[in-house]
C-alpha positions in Angstrom: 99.9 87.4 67.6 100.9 88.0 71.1 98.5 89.8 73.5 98.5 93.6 74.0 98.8 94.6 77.9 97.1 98.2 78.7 99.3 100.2 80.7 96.9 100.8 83.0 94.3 98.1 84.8 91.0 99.2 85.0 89.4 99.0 88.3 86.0 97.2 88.0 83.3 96.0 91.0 81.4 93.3 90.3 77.4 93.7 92.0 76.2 90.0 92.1 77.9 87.1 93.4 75.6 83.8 92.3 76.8 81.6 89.2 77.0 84.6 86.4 78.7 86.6 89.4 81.4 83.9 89.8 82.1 83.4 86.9 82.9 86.8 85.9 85.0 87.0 89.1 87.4 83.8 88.1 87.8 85.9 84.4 88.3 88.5 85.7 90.3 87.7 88.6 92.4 86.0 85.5 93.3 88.5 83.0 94.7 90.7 85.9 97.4 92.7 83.7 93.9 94.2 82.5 91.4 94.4 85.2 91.7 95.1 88.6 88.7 94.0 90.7 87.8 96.3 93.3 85.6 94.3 95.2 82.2 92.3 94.9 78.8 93.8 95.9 75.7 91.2 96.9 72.7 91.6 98.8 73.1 88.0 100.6 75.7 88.0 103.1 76.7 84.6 103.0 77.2 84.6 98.9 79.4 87.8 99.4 81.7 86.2 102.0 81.9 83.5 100.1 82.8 84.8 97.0 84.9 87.4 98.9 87.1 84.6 100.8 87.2 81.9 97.1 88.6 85.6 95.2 90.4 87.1 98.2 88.4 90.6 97.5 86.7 93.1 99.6 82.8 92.5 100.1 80.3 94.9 100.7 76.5 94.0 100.6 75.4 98.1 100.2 75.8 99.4 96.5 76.0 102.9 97.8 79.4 101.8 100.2 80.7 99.5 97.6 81.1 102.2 95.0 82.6 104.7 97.2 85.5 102.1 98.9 86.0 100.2 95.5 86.0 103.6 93.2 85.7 101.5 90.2 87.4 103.3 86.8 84.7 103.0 84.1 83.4 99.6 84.7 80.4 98.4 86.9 79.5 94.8 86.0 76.2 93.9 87.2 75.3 90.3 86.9 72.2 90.6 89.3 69.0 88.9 87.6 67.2 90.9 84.6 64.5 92.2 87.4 67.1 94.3 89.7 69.2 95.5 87.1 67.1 98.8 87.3 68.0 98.9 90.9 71.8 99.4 90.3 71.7 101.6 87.2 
């Protein structure tokens, strides 16, 4: 069966940028006739650039600024560890 394509991409941000934030960056990044990543939020600096640079996407290290440049449609994905996710919700 072939594989519906949305008319529209949603635009997501990712917050997290270790190995669970990666690898929802390379599916994502993948399956572009769906998603459109708006950027990548992490507290480190270094991990953000990094991950920024491998994806070739905005970086912001400040939830507060990612949210208002990347104006993500619907979809936050946080893949920071269990103990911050209260942080970002």
């Amino acid at each position: 069966m072939p594989r519906r394509v949305a008319s529209e991409r949603m635009r997501v941000l990712v917050i997290g940028a270790r190995v669970r934030g990666l690898a929802h960056l390379s599916v994502l990044t993948r399956l572009h006739d769906l998603f459109e990543v708006a950027g990548v939020c992490e507290a480190d600096p270094s991990l953000v650039a990094a991950a920024a640079a491998q994806f070739q996407l905005p970086a912001f290290t400040e939830l507060e600024r990612a949210l208002d440049a990347a104006q993500p449609q619907m979809a936050v994905i946080s893949v920071t560890p269990d103990l911050n996710h209260w942080i970002v919700a």
